[in-house]
N, CA, C and O of each residue as an XYZ file, in Angstrom:
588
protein
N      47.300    -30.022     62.416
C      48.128    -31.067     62.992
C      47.261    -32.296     63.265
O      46.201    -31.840     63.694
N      47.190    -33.555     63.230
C      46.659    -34.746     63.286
C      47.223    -35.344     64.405
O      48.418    -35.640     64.415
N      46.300    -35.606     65.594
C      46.246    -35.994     66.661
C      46.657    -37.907     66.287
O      46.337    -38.339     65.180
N      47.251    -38.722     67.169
C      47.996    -40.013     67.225
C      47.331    -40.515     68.141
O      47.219    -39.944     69.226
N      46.624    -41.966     67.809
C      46.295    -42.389     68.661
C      46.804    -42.097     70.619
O      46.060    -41.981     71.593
N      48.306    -42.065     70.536
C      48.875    -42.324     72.162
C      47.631    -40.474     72.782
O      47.407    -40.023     73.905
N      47.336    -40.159     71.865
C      47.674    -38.740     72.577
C      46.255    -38.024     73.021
O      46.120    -36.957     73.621
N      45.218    -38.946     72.537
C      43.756    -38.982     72.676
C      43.614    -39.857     73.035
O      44.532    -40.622     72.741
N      42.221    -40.635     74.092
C      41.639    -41.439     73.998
C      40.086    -41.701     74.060
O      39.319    -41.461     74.992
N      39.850    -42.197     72.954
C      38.451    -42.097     72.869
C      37.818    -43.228     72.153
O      38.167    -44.035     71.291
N      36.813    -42.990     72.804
C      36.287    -44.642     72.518
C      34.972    -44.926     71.353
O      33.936    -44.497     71.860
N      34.722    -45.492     70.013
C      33.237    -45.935     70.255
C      32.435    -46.544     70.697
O      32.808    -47.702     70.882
N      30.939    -46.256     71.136
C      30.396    -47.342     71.608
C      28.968    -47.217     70.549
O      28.447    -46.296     69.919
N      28.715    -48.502     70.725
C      27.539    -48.858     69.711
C      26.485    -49.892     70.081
O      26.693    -51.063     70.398
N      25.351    -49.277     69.990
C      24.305    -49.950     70.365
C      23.516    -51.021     69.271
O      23.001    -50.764     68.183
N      23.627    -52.263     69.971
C      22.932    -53.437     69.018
C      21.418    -53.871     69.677
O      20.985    -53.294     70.674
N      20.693    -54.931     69.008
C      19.961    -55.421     69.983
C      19.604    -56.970     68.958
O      20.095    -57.073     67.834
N      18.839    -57.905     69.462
C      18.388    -58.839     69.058
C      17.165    -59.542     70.014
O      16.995    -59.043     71.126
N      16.520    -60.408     69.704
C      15.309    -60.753     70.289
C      15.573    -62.291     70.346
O      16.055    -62.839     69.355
N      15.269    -63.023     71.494
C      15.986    -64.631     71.618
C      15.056    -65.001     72.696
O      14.531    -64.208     73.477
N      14.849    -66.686     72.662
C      14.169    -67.366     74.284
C      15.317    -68.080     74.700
O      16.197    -68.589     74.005
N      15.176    -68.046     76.028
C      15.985    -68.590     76.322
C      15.527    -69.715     77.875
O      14.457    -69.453     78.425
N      16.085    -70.469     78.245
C      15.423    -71.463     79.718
C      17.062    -71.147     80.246
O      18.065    -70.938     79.563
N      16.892    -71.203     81.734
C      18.065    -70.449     82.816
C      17.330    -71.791     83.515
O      16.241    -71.827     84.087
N      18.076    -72.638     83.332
C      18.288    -74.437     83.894
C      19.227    -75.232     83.669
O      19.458    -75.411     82.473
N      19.931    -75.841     84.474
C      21.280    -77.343     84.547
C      20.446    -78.467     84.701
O      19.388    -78.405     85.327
N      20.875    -79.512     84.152
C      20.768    -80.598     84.837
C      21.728    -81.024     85.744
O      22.294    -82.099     85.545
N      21.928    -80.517     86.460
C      23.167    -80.072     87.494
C      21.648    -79.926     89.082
O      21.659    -80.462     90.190
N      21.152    -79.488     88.782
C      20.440    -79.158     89.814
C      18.763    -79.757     89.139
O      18.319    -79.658     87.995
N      18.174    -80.347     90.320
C      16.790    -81.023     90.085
C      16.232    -79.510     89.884
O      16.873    -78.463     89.972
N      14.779    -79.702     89.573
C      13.708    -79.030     88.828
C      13.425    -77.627     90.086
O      13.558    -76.408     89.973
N      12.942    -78.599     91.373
C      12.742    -77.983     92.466
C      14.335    -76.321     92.747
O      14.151    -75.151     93.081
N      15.600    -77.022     92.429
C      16.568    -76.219     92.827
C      16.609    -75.182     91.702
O      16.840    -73.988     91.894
N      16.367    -75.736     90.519
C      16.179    -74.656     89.344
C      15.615    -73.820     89.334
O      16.121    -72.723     89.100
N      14.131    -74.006     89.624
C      13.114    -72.890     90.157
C      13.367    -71.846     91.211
O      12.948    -70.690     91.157
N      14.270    -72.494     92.406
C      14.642    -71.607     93.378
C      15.713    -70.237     92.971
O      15.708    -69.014     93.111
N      16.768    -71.501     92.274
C      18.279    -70.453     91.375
C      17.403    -69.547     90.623
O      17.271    -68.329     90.737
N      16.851    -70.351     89.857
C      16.691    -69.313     88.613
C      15.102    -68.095     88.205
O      14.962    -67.141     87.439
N      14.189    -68.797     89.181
C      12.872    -68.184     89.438
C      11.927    -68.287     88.064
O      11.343    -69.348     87.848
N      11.821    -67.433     87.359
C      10.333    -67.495     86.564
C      11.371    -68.115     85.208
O      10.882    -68.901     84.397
N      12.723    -67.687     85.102
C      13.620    -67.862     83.712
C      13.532    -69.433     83.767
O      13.842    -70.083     82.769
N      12.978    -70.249     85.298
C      13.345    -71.915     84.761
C      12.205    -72.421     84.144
O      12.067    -73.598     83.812
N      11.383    -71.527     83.989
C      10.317    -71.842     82.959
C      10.223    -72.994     81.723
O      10.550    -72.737     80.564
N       9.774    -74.160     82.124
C      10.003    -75.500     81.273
C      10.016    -75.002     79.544
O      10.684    -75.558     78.672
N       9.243    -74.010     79.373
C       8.948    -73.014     78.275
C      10.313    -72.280     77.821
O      10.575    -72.091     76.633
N      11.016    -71.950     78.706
C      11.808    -70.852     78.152
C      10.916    -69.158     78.348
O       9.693    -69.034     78.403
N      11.731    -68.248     78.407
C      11.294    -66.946     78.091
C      11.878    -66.408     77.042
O      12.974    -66.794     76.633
N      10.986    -65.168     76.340
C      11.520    -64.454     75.615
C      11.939    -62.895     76.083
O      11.333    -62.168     76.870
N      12.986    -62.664     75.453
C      13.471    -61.516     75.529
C      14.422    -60.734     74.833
O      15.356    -61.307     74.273
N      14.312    -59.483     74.792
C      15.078    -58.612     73.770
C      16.096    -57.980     74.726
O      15.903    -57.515     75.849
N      17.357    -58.087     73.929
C      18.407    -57.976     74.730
C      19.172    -56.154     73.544
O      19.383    -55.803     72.383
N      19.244    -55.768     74.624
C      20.318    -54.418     74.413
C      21.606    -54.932     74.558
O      21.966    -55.840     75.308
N      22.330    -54.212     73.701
C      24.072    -54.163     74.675
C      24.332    -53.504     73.604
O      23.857    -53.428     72.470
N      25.752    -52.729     74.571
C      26.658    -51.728     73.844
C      28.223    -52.251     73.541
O      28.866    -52.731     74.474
N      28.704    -52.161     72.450
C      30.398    -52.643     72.980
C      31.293    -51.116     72.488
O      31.122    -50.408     71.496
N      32.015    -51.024     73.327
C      32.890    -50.133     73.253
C      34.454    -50.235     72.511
O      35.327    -50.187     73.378
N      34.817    -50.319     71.593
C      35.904    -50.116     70.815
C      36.747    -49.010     70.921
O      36.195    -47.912     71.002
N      38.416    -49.080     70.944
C      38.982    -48.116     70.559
C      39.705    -48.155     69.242
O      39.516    -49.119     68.500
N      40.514    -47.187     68.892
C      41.631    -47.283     67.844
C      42.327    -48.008     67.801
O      43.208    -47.972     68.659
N      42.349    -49.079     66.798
C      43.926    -49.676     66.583
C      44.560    -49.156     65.158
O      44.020    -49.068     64.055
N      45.882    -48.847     65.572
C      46.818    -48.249     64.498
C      46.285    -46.897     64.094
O      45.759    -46.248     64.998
N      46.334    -46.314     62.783
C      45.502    -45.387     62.011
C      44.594    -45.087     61.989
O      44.216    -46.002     61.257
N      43.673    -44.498     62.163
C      42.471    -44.344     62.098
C      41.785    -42.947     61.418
O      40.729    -42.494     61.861
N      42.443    -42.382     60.399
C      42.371    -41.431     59.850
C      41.359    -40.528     60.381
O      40.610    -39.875     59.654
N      41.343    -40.498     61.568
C      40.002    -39.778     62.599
C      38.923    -40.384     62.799
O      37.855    -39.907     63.182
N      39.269    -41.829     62.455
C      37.825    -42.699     62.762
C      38.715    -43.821     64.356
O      39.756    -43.921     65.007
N      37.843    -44.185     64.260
C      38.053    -45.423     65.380
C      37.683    -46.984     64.307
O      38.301    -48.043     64.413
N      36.797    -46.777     63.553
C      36.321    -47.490     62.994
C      35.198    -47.390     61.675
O      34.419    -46.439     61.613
N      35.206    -48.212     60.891
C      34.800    -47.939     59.488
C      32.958    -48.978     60.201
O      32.731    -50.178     60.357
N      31.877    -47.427     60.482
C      30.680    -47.823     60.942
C      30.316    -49.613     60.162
O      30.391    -50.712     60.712
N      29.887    -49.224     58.583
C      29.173    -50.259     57.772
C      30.340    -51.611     58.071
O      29.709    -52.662     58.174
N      31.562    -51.775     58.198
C      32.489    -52.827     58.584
C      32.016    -53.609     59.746
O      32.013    -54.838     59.821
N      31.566    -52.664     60.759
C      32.019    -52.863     61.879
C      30.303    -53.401     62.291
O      30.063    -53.980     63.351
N      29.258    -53.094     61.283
C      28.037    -53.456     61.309
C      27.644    -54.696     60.909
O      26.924    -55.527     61.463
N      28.344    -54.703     59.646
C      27.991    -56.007     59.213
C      29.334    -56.971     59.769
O      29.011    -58.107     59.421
N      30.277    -57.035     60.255
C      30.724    -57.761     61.872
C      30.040    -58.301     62.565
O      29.994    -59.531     62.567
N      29.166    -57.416     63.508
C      28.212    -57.567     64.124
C      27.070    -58.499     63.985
O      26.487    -59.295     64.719
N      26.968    -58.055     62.641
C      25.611    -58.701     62.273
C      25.943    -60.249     61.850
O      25.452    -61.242     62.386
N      26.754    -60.238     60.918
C      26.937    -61.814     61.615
C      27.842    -62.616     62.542
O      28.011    -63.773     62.157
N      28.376    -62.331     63.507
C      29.310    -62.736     64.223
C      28.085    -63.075     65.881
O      28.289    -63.970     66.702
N      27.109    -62.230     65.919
C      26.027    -62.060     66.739
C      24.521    -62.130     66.548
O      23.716    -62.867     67.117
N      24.350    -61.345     65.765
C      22.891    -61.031     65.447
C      22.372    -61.789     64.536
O      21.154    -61.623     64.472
N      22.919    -62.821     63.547
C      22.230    -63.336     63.066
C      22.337    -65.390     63.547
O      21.866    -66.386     62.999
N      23.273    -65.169     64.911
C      23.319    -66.430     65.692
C      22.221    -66.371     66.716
O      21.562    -67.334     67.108
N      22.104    -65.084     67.110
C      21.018    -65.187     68.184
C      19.451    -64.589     67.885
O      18.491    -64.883     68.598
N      19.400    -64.003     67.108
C      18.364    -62.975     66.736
C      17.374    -64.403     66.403
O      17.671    -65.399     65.744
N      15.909    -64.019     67.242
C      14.771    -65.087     67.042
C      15.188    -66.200     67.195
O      14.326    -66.796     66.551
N      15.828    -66.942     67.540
C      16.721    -68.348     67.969
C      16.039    -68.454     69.862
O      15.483    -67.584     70.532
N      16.426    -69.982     70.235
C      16.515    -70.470     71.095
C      17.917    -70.340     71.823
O      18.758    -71.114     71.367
N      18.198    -69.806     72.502
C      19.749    -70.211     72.779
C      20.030    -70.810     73.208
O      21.255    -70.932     73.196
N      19.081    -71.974     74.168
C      19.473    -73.168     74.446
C      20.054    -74.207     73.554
O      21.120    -74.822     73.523
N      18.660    -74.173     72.637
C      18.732    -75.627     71.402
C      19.524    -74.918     70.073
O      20.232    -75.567     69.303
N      19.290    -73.585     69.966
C      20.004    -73.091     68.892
C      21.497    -72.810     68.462
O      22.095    -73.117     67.431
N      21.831    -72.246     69.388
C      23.332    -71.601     69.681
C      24.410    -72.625     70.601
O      24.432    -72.692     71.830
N      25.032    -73.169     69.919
C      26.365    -74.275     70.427
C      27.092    -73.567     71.581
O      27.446    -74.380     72.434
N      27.436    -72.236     71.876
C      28.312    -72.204     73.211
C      26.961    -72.235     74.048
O      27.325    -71.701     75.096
N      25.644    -72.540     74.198
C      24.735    -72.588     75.385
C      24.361    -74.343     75.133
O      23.174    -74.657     75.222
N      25.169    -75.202     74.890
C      24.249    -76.342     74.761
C      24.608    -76.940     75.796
O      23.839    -77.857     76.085
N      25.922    -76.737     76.856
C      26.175    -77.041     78.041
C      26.687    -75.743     78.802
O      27.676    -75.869     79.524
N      26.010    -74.374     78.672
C      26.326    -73.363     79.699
C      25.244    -72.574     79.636
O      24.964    -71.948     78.614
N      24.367    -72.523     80.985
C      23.670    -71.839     81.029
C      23.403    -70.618     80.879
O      23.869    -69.790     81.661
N      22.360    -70.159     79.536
C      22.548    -68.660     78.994
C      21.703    -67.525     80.233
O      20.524    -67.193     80.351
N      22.469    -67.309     80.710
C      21.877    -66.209     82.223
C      22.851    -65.148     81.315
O      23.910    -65.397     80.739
N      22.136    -63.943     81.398
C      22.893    -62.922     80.769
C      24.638    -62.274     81.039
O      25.299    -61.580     80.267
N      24.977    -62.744     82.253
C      26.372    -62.703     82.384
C      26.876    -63.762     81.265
O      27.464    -63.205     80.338
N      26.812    -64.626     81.197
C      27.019    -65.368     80.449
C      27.123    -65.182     78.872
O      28.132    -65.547     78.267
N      26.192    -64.682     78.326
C      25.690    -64.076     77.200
C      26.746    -62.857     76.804
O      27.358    -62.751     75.742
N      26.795    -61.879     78.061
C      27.717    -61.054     77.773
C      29.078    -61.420     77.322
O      29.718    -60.869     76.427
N      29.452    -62.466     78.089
C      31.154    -63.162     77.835
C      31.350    -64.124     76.335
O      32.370    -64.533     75.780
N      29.877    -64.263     75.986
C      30.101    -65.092     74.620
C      30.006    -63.989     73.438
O      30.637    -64.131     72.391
N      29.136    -62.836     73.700
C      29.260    -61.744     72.611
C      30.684    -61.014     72.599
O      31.271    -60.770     71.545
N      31.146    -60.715     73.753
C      32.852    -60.369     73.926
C      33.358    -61.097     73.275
O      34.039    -60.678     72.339
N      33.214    -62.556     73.532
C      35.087    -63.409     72.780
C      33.889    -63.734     71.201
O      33.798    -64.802     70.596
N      33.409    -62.916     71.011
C      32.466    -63.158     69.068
C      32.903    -62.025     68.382
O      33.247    -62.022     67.200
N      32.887    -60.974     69.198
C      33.504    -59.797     68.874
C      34.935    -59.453     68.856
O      35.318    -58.790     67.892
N      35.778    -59.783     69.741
C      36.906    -59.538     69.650
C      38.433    -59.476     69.023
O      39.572    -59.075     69.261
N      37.338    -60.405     67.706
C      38.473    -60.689     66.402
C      38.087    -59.753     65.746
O      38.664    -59.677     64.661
N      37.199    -58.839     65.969
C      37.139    -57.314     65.345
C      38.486    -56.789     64.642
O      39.511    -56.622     65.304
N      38.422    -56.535     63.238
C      39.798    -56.804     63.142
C      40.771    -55.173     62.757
O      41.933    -54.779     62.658
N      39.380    -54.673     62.651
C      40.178    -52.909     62.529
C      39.762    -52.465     63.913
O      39.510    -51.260     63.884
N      39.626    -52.899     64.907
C      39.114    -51.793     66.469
C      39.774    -52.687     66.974
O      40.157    -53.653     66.314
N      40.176    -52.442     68.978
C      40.124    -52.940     69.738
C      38.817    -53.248     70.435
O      38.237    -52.190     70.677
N      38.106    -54.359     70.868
C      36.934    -54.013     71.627
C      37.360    -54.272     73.552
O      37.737    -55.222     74.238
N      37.057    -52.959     73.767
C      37.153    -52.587     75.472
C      36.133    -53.275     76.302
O      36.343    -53.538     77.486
N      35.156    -53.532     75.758
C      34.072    -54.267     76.559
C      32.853    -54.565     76.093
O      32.942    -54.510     74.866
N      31.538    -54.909     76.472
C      30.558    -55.254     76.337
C      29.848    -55.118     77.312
O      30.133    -55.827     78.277
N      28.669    -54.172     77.438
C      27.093    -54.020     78.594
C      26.115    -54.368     77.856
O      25.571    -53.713     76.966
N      25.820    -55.701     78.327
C      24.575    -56.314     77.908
C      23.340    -55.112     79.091
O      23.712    -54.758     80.210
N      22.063    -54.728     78.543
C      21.454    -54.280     78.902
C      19.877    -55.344     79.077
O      18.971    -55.371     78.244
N      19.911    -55.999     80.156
C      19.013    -57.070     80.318
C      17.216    -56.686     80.530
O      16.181    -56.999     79.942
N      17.531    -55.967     81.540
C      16.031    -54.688     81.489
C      15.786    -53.351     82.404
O      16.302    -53.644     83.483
N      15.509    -52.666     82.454
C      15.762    -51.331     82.723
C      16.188    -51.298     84.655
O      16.374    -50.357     85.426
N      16.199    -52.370     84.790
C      17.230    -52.312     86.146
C      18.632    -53.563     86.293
O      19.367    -53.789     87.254
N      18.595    -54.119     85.075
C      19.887    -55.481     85.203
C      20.361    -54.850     84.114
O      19.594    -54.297     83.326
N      21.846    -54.865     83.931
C      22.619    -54.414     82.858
C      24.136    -55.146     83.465
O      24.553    -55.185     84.622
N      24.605    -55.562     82.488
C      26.137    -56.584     82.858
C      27.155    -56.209     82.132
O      26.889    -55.950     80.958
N      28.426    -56.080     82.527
C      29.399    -55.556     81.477
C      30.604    -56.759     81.835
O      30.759    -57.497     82.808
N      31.134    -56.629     80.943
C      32.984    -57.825     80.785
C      33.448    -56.968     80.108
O      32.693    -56.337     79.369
N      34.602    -56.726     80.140
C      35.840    -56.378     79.250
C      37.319    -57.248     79.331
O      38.482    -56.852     79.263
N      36.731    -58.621     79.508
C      37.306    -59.623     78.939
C      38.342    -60.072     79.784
O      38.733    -61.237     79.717
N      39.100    -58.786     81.028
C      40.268    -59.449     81.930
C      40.112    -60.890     82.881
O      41.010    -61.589     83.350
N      38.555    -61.057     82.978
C      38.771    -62.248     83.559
C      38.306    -63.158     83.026
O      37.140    -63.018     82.655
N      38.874    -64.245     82.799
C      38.968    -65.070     81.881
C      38.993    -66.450     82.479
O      39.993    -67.041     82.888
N      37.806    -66.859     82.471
C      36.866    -67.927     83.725
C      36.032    -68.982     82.480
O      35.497    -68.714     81.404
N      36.190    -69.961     83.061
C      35.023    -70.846     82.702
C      33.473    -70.604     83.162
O      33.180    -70.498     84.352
N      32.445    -70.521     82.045
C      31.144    -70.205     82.152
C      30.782    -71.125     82.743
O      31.399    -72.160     82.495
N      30.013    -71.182     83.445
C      28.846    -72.156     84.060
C      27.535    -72.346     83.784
O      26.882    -73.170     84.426
């Protein structure tokens, strides 16, 4: 007998990563207030860092016991994300950070609405994994202007 989406629920989740610098600064706030907000990230330099995150997908429609077709759903990924941010600046590089500061909440909400035209899955969310004690998740219900 072949189980229907309503009658299971189960999710994939899939682990990506990419490597990016980034500076956590407004000109909204002088140099002095930047340093305070943002600490070592207002670094006139920028920092680098390798970013984890997982997004979680479910079934849409059919799924002949998949949730999703892996190599589809990879190369998605890969360019919808990974090849916008991977070794890039995300300040000077990447257009949704050229007026919103990339602080990893942030980051998380721009890989969500990059992903979400996923067009065989639903995607349930996104946990950016920042470093082995910061980790951020969205699943998209609130729906806010970045800062």
């Amino acid at each position: 007998m072949e189980l229907h989406a309503t009658e299971v629920k189960i999710e994939l989740g899939r682990r990506y990563r990419f490597a990016a610098s980034h500076r956590l600064h407004t000109e909204k706030l002088s140099e002095e207030e930047n340093a305070r907000v943002f600490g070592k990230c207002a670094n006139p330099y920028g920092t680098g860092t390798t970013m984890c995150w997982r997004s979680a997908f479910r079934r849409r429609g059919p799924g002949y016991g998949m949730i999703a077709n892996l190599a589809e759903l990879d190369n998605f990924v890969e360019r919808e994300v990974i090849e916008v941010f991977d070794h890039h600046s995300l300040n000077e590089d990447v257009a949704a950070f050229r007026d919103v500061v990339p602080t990893t909440e942030n980051l998380c909400m721009e890989i969500y609405s990059r992903l979400k035209s996923f067009p065989k899955a639903n995607l349930e969310r996104v946990r950016v994994q920042e470093t082995t004690n910061n980790s951020f998740e969205y699943d998209g219900s609130q729906k806010g202007k970045r800062s």
